[in-house]
N, C-alpha and C positions, 0 to 999 in steps of 0.2 A: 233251376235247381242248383242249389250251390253243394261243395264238396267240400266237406272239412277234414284236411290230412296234417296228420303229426307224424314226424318220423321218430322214433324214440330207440334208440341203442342200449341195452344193458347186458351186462357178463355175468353170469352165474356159474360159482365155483364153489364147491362142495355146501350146494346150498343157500350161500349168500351173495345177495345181488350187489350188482357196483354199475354205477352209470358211465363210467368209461374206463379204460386202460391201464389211466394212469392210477384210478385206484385201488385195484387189484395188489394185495400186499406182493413186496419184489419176487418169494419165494415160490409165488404162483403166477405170477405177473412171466416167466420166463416161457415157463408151460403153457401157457396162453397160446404166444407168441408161436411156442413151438408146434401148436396141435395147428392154429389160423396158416402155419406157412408150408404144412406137410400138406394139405389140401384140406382139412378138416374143413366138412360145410356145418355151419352155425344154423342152430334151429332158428325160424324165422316166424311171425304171426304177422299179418298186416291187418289193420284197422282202418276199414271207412266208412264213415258219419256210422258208426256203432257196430257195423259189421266185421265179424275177424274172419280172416281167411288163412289158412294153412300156409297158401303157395301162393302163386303166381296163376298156377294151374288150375284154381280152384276159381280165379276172378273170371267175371263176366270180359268177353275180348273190349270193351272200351276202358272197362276200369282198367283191367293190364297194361292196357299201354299207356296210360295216367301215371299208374303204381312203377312201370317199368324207368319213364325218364325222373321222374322224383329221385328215386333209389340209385340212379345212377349219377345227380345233381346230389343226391346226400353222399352219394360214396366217395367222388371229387369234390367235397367241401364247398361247391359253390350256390349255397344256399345260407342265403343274407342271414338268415338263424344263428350261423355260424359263426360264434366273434372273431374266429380267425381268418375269417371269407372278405372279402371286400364285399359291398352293396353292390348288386348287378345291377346298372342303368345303359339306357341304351346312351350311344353316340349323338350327341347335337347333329341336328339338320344341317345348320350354318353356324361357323364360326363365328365366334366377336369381330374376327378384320374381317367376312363376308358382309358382316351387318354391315359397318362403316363403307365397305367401299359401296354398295347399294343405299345407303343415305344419300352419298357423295353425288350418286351418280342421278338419282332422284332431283337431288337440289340444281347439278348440272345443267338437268332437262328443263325445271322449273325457271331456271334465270335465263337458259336459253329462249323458251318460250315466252316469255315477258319482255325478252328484247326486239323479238320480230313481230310485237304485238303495234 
């Protein structure tokens, strides 16, 4: 079963929508700012694979905790979507100088053993 999630952010001020922050005209753009920092909670809808939910509260408990680390991967930016994210990749296993000295030490064995042959 696969899961198709979009996180999608938009602001609505007196009616007209804007897909982020920055483009909120400046004289509303303050107010914004100032309702998101007194505690104002921002109405919320989440959608998966067609289904919308109110809350958090309203998700079945596996999709919530699906819904819950997304939203908190959108809210720290670090979701590759994000052009200002860097690409999350894991860590190499071994180094470029782990390869070499395990070649090294390969060939070592192989000359050693061709000599006691």
């Amino acid at each position: 079963m696969g899961i198709n999630v979009e996180v999608k952010r938009k602001i609505t001020v007196d009616g007209r929508e804007y897909e982020s922050l920055d483009q909120v005209p400046d004289e509303l753009r303050n107010a914004v700012q100032t309702a998101l920092a007194s505690g104002a909670t921002p109405k919320a809808t989440i959608r998966i694979n067609g289904k919308t939910y109110g809350s958090l509260e309203e998700m079945p408990p596996g999709l919530r905790a699906i819904a819950t680390v997304l939203t908190s991967l959108a809210a720290s930016k670090m979701l590759p979507s994000d052009p200002s994210a860097e690409a999350l990749r894991p860590e190499p296993v071994l180094s470029m100088r782990k390869i070499v000295v395990v070649i090294l030490l390969a060939a070592g064995l192989v000359w050693l053993l061709r000599l006691f042959r």
